[in-house]
N, C-alpha and C positions, 0 to 999 in steps of 0.2 A: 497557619496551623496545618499541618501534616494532615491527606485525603487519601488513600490509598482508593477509591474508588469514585468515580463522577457520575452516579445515578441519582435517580430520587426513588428503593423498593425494601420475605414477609416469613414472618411465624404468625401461624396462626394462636389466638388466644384461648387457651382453654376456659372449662367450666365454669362460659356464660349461662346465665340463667334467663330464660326466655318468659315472656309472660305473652296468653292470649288471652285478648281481648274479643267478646262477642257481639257486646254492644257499646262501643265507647262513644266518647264525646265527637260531635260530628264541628271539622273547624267553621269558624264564624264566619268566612267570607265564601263559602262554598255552595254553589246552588245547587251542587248535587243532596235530593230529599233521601236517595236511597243511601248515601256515605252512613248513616250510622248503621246499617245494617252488615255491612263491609267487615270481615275480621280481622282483628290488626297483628300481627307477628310485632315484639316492641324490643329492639336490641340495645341496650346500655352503650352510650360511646366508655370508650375507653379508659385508663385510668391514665394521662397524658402525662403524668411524670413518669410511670412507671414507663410507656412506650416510649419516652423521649431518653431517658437511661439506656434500652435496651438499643435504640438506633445509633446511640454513641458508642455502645458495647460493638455495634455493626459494624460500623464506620471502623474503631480497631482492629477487628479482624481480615477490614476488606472484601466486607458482604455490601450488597447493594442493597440503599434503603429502601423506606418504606415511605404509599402516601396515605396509606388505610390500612387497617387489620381484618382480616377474614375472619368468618364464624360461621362455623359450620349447622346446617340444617337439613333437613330430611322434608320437604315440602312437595305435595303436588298437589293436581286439583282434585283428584279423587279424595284425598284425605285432609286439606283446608282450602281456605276460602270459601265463595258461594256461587253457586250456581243462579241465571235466572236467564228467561226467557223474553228475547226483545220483541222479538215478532214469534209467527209460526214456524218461521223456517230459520231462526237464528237464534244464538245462543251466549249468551256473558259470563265469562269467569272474573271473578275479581278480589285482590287481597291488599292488604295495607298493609307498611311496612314504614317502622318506624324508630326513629333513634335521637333522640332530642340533642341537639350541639353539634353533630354530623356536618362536615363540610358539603358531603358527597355520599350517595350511594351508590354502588353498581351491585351486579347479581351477577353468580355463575349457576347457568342451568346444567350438567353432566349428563342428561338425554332430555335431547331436545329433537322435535318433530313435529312442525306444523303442515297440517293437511292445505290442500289449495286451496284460497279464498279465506283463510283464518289469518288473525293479526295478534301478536302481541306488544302491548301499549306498555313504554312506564311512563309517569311523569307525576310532577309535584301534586300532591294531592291539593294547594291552595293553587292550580292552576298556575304558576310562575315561571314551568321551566319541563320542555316534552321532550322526548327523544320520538326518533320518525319510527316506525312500526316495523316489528321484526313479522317477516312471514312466509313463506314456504322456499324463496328466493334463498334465505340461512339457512335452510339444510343442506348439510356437511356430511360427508363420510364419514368421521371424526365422531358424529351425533351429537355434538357440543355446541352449547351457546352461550357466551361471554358478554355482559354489555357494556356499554359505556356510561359513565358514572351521569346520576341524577345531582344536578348541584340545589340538592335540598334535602331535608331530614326528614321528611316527611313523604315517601310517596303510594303511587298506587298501581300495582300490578294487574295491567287486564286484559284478556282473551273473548275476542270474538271470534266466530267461526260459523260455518255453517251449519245447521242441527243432525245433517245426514252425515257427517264425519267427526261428529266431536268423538266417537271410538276411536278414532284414528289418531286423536292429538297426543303427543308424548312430554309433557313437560315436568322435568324434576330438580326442585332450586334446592339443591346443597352448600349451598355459599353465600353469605350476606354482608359485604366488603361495607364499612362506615370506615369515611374517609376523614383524616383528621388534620390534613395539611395538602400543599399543592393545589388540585385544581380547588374551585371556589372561594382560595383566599384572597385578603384584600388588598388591596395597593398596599399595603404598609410592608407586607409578607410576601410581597414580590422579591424576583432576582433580583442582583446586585446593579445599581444605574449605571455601572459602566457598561453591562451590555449596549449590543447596537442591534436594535430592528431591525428585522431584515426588510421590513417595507420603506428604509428610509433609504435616500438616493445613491448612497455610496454603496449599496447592492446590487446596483441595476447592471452590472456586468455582470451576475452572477443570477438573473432571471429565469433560467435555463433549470439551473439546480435546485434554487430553493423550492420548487414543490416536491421534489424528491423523498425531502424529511420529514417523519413523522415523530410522534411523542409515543410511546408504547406503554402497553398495559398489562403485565401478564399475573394469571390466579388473582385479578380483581385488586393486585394490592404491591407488586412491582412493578416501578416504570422507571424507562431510558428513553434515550432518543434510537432511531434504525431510520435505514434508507432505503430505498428500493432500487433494484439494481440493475446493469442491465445484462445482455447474455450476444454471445458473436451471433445468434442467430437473429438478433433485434426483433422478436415475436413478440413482445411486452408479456413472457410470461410474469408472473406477478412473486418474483424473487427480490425477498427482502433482508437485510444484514443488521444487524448490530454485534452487541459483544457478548463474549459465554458469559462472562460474569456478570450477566443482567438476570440471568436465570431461567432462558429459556431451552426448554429440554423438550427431547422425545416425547413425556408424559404429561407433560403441560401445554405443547403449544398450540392447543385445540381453546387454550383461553385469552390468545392474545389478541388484544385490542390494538390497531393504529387508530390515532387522530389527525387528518392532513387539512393542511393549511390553518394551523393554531398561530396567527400571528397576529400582532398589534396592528389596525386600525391606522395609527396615527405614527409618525417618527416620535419617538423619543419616548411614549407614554408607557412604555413596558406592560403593558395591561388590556382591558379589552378586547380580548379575542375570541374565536368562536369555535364552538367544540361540536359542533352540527357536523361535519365531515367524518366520519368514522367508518370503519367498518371491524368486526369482530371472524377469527378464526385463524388457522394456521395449521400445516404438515412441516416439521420439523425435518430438513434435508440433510444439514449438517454443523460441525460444530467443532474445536480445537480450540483447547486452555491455551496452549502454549503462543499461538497469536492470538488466542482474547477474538475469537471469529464465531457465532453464528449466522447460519445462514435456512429462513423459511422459506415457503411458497406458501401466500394468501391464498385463503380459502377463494376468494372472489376477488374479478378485479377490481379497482377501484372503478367507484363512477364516472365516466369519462367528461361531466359537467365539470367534475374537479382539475380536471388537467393536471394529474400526478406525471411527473417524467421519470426517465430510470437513466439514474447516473453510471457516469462513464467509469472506465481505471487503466490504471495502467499499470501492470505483473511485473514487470522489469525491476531489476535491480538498481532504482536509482532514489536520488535524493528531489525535493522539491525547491528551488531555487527560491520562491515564496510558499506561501501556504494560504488558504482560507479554512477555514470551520464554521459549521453551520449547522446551530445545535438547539436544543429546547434546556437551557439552563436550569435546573431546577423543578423541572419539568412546566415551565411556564412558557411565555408565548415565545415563538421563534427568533435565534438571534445568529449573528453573522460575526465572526471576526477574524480579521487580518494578521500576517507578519510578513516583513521581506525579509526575516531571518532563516538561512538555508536550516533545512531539516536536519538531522545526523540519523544513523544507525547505530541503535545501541541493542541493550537489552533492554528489560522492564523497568523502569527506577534509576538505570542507570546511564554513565554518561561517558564511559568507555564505547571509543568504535571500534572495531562495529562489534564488539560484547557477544553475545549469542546470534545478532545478526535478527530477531524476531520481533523488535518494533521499532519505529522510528521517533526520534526526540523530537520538540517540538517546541518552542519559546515563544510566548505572545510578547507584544510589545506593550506599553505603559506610558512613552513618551513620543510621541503623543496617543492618550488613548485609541485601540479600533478593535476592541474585546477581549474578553477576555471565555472561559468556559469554566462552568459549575457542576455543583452534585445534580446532577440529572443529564449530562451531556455526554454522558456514559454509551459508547453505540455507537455516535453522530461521527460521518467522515470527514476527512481530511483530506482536501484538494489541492491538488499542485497547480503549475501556471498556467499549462492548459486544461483546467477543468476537468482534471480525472483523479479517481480515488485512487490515495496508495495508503488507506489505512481505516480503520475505526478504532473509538478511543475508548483507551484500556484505565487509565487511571495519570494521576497527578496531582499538582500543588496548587492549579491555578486556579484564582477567585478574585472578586474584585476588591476585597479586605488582603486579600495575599501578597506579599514582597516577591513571592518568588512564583513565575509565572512558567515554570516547565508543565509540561504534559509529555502521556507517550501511545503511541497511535499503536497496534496491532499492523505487522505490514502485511497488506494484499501479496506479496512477493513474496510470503513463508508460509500466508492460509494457503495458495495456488493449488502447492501439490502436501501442504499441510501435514498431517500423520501416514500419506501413505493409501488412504483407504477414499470409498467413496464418500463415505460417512465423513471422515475427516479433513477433507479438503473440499476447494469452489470448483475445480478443476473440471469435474462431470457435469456440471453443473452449468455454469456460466460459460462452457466451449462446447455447446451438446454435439456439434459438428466435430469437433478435434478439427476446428480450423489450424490453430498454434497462434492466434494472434493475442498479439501479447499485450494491448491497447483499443481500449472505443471509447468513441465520445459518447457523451449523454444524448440519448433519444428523447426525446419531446413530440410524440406523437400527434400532439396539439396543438406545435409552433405556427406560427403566421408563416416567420418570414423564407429562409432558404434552408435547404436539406444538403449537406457536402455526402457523399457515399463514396468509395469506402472510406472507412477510420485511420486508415493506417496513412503511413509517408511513403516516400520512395526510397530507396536503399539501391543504389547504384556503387559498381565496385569493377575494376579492370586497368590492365597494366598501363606505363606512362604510355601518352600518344593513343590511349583505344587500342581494340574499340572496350565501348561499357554495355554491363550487361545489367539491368534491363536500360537501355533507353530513353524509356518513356512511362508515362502513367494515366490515364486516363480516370477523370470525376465527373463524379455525375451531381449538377448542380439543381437544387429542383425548388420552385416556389409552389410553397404547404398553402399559401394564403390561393385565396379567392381576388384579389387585387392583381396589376401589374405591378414588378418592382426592376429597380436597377441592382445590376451586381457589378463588382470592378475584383478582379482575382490578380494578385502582384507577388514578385520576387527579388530581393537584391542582389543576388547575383548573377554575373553575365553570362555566367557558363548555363545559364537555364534560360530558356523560352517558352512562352505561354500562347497554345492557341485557343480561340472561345477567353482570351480576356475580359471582357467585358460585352455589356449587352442590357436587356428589359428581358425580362421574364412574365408570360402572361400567370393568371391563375392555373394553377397546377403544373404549370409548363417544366420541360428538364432543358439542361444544353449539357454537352459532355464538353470539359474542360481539360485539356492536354496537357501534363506539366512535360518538358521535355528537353536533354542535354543538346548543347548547338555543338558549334566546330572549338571554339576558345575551351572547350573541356578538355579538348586534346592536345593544347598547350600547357597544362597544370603540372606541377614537379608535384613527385610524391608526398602525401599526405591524407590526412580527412578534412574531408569539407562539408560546411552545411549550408542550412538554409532554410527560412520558414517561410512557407507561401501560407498568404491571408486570403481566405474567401471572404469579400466583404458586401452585405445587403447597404446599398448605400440608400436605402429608402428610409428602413427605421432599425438597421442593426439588428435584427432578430434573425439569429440563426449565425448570425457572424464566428470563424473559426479559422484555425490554420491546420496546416501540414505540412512533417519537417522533410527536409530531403536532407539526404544523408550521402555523401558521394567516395568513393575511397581510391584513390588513385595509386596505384602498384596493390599489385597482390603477393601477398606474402610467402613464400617458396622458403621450403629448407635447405639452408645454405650449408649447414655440415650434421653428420649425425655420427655417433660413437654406439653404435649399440652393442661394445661389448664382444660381441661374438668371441673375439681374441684383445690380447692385452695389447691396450691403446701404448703404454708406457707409460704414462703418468707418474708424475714425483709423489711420492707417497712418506708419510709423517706416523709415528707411534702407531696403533695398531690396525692401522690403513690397509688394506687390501683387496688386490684381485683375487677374485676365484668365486665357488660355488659356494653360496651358506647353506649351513647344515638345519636349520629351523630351530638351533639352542636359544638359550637364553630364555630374558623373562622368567625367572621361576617362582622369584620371589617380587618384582618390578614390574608393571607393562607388561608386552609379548614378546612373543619371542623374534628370532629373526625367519623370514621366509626361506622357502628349501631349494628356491629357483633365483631367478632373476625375470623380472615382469615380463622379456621375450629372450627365449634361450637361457644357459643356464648361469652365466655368469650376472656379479656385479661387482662395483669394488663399495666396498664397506668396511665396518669398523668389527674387527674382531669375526670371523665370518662361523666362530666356533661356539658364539657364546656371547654375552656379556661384557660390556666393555671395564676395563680395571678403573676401578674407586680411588686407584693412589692420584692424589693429587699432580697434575702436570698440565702438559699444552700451552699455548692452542697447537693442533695438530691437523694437517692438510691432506687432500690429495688435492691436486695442481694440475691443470691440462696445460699444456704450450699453447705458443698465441696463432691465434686466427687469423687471418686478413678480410675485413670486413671494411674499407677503404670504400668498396665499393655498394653499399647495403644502406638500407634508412631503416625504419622502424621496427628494431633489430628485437626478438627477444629469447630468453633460455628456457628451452623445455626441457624438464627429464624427468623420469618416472623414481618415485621416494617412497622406501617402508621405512621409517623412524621409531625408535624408543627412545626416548631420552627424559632427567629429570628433568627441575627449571633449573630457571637462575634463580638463588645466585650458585648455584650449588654446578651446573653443567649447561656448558651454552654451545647450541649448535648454531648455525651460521653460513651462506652464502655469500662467496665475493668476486668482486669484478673489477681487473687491472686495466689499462692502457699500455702500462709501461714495463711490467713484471716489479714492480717494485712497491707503488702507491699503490693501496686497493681500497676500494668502497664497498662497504657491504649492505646488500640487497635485503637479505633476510637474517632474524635471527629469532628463537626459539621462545623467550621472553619468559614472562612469569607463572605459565603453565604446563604443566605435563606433557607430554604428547608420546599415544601412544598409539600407531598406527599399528592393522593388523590386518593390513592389502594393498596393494600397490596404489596409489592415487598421483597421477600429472601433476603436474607446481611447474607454474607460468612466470617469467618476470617481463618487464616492461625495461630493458637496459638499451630503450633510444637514444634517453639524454646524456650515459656514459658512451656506448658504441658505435653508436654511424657515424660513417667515416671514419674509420679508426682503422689505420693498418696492421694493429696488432693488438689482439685482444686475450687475456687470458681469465679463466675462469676457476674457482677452489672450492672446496666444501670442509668446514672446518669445524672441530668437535674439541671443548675444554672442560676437564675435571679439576673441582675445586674440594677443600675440607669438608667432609660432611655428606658429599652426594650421594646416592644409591645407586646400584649395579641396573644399568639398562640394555638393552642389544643394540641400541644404538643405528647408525645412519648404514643404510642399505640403498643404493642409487644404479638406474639404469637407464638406457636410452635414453642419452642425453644426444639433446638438439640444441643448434640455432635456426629461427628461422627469422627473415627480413624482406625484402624490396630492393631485389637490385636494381643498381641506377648506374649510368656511365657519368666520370668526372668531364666535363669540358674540355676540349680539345684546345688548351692554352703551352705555347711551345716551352721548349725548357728553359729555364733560366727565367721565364717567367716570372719572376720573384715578388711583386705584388697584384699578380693573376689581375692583369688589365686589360689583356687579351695579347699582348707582344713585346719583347724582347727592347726596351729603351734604357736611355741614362736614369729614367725613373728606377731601374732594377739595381746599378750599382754599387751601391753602398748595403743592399741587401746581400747582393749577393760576396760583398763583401768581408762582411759580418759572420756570413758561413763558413767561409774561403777561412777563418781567421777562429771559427769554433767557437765565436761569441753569440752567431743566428741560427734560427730554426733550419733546417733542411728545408722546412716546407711553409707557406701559409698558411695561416691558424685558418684562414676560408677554405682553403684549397689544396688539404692535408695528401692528394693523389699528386702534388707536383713538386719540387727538390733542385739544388743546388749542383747534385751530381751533373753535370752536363753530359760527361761521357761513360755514363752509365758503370763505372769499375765499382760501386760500392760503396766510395769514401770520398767528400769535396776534398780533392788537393789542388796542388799548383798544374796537375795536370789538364783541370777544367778550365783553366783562364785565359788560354789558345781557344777552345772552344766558345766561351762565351765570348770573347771578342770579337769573335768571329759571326756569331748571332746578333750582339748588340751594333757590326758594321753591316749587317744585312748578307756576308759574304754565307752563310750560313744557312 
């Protein structure tokens, strides 16, 4: 069945009718003698068909459900409850609150101010179930206090304080959330068994992260999952993430509750877990529908007994080769689950790449089960192979009743620089330095074992033979424990050397760790190269991580450039042309054409007056002559593009790339949307696997009108590039003919073949060497004095 959201959250219910009680029945197992004197506030649960109707209503529209409904009240101690006097110098406020068939209660207070030394207690009024005491430690700027649900129907709200500040106390409950599902239900109402606890062993690579996540509460009666996050400046400020469409906002987040470490006890029991870890408040930093992104700062850190960490990410436009999720299903106790199915880039729901480019897809697997994610996992990130966030999750189909197991994550990589604004993006936020780094691991302030510093890899890059720039990299390895431990740091490839290898590290001790290129770097033919160094605690694996080294051997230099300035000459097709556009067009279609050309004033384009003609024809070119790029590797086309065009199937624009002037491939083409540029923007191609080594290469830009299209202004193109990686061919003699390195009866029949117009000029390897012996142009009979003369050595 069809989920367009994966929470578990509220309208509030209107005119409840409230009844107080002055002296009610005091319960039977309670040794409090003064309980009947207590006044009880008594809220109706709900009318649960009517709420279970309205949260399917939810579910259609893609609102985040609910686990309580809110009920609004007007409550303080001045105006209910009772006052009494414990001692001389201290003083008890106290109220009852009551809802018969309630799973859960929680409160929101909307001014809240407790003085030093005052407490406020809830817990079951039959003694069963306490929450720890709110006290001067929760005051917030905010003034707000939100708490964490009571799992009982029955409880008792009480204030003690000292009697010389009870002026000073500010408490006023507006809010009286009865919970009617999620926390307090029974094994039967539990998630789906195919979840995977995270306490069971097939998590323990992932030790690091799971305390991260928590289960969220906001206005008492929405909840998802969120994580806490980390920032380049690794200060554990206490920034937490989940999704917009959980519902936290500017004007609520002063009521959000986390719960950390809500997990099962046992492997496999889905249940049992304990809601004691909380803390209540929140400022509202930022937020963006279009990746499904908020992001708070807690009011307070967490407890540090808790050992909360703050997960890593990584901003980069990439995909995750595996995936992990690690969510609070349903908003029940903590689960974990797997795929090694590569991620995609789509949009929201969809499965086009990359679509709008604003979340990532995501497929769990089924056979063999390793989880799956439910309504409540709304929030909860999405980890790639190294342990870093590239999302939070926005919505999907996946459930453990469900056939169809997609999800789609919010990408970190479009919240980064998001709307633009502070508000709207992580950007100010999680780099408060404007480092630019674009990847951190998860901090674990609490770890035992080893600490790697910094996060990033090394990225090396320099012409063939060196030298490279940077060199070398230095890490700082450090043991967090109080023990000695071993560490052993390795690489597979030769072109790297590692000093500080290995070693013992005492309690708290560092070693700096040198990753570094050797001399065999500067035997490498052009290309990229990697490589993943592993820090590893060979004690007990905690802390264990890598770092990729990235190496790039030739630097890419432009090899030709056309900017235009005067006419190149190009073969030009239909209404193809040099010269200056006038900015017509677009009147009724798109925009118009620009009045320049991106540098200087020329381009060639299509129609340079206006709009290009609707009569059906084409396809139509402009055509550059060929290049020689024989000698270049990782070749690619730059040039600067204003475009209007319809789609197909009505008008298809198109990029093409020959070898020969004859056969062409084409690179790009316009496809099934609009395009309607209205500024010049770069367009990149990657024509390695058609052009290096290629002694002649030609290039086109091509524009077809079909029945039916609309007038657009069409292709406007300037400063056009190649750029590449020159490289020299091997110094193998002519006649060469199967580039063995010399001139034998092995060449013979090759070079006979040419001699005869049935062989290649050249080697399909070694496209820089040819038949011509004596250089005129053409294999004739006049090479065959020369090659004989090579293949007897006289030569």
């Amino acid at each position: 069945m069809f989920r367009s959201i994966l929470s578990c959250a509220s309208v509030a219910i209107v005119g409840v009718v409230f009844a107080v009680w002055t002296v009610p029945p005091a319960p039977a197992d309670t040794p409090d003698d003064d309980l009947a004197a207590v006044p009880v506030v008594m809220v109706p649960l709900p009318d649960l068909a009517r709420v279970q109707a309205e949260d399917e209503e939810r579910a259609a529209l893609g609102l985040a459900p609910r686990f309580a409904i809110p009920n609004e009240v007007l409550i303080s101690p001045a105006t209910d409850g009772v006052w009494k006097d414990l001692d001389e110098r201290t003083r008890q406020w106290r109220l009852r609150i009551t809802s018969p068939g309630a799973l859960s209660l929680n409160l929101g207070f909307t001014a809240y101010f407790m003085p030093p030394g005052g407490q406020l207690w809830l817990y079951a009024t039959d003694g069963s179930y306490a929450l720890e005491p709110y006290t001067d430690f929760h005051n917030a700027d905010h003034g707000e206090l939100w708490t964490a649900v009571v799992l009982a129907d029955d409880i008792l709200v009480e204030v003690t304080l000292p009697a010389a500040v009870e002026k000073e106390l500010i408490l006023h409950l507006t809010s009286i959330n009865v919970g009617y599902r999620g926390f307090g239900e029974t094994q039967a109402d539990k998630a789906g068994a195919c979840n995977i606890d995270v306490i069971c062993p097939v998590a323990d690579a992932w030790r690091n992260e799971i305390p991260a996540i928590g289960v969220i509460s906001t206005g008492g009666s929405l909840f998802c999952t969120g994580f806490m996050v980390n920032n380049t400046a690794q200060d554990q400020t206490p920034y937490f993430m989940t999704a917009y469409h959980c519902g936290v906002t500017s004007s609520n987040a002063a009521s959000l509750v986390v719960y950390w470490n809500f997990y099962s006890p046992t492997c496999g029991q889905h249940g049992g877990g304990s809601l004691s870890q909380y803390q209540s408040g929140s400022t509202w930093r930022a937020g963006w529908s279009t990746s499904d992104f908020t992001l708070v700062q807690l009011s307070q850190m967490p407890n540090p007994a808790w050992g909360i960490t703050y997960a890593g990410w990584d901003r980069r436009d990439v995909n995750a080769t595996s995936a992990v999720g690690i969510h609070h299903p349903n908003c029940d106790e903590k689960s974990i689950s797997f795929t090694d199915t590569p991620t995609k880039v789509t949009s929201y729901l969809g499965e086009s790449v990359p679509g709008d480019g604003t979340h990532l897809w995501v497929r769990w697997e089924t056979n063999p089960n390793r989880g799956v994610t439910e309504p409540g996992s709304s929030g909860s990130p999405i980890f790639d192979q190294n342990h870093r966030v590239l999302g939070q999750l926005h919505g999907g189909y996946s459930a453990c009743n469900s056939s169809d197991m997609r999800d789609w994550y919010g990408r970190f990589y479009r919240s980064w620089t998001g709307g633009g604004t502070n508000s709207t993006r992580l950007s100010n936020w999680l780099d408060p330095g404007n480092t630019g780094l674009e990847f951190i691991d998860t901090l674990n302030p609490y770890a035992s074992g080893i600490l790697v510093t910094p996060s990033t890899g090394l990225e090396v890059s320099g012409d063939v033979g060196g030298p490279f720039t940077p060199a070398s990299k230095d890490y700082t390895v450090r043991n967090n424990g109080s023990t000695p431990l071993n560490y052993q740091v390795t690489r597979t490839q030769p072109w790297l050397s590692i000093l500080n290898a290995s070693g013992t590290l005492a309690g708290g001790q560092s070693v700096t760790v040198t990753v570094a290129l050797n001399a065999q770097a500067n035997s490498l033919s052009p290309g990229t190269y990697t490589d993943t160094i592993r820090f590893i605690n060979l004690t007990d694996q905690q802390g264990t991580t890598t770092r990729s080294v990235t190496l790039r051997v030739g630097v890419p230099r432009k090899l030709y450039e056309w900017p235009l300035n005067t006419n190149p000459g190009w073969t030009t097709q239909g209404e193809w042309a040099f010269g200056q556009p006038t900015g017509q067009g677009g009147r009724w279609y798109g925009r118009p054409d620009p009045t320049s050309g991106y540098t200087g004033s020329n381009v060639y384009g299509v129609n340079l007056n206006g709009d290009y003609s609707t009569t059906p024809g084409g396809p139509y070119y402009v055509s550059t002559g060929p290049v020689d790029l024989a000698s270049a590797v990782q070749t690619k086309l730059r040039f600067r593009r204003w475009l209007n065009s319809d789609h197909e199937p009505y008008a298809y624009a198109h990029v093409w790339v020959s070898t020969n002037g004859s056969t062409w491939t084409r690179i790009w083409r316009n496809g099934t949307a609009t395009i309607t540029d209205s500024a010049w923007s770069l367009q990149e191609y990657d024509i390695s696997g058609l052009a290096d080594r290629q002694p002649s290469v030609w290039f086109r830009w091509g524009y077809e009108v079909r029945s039916g299209a609309w007038p657009y202004s069409g292709w406007n193109i300037d400063d056009i590039e190649v750029w590449g990686v020159s490289v020299a061919g091997p110094s193998y003699p002519p006649g060469d003919m199967n580039c063995d390195g010399e001139v034998t009866f092995a060449d013979i029949d090759l070079f006979v073949e040419a001699l005869a117009g049935q062989g290649a000029w050249s080697h399909p390897d070694c496209p820089w060497l040819n038949a011509d012996i004596n250089g005129d142009g053409d294999v004739t009979y006049a090479d065959i004095d020369p090659f004989v003369g090579l293949l007897g050595g006289t030569q």
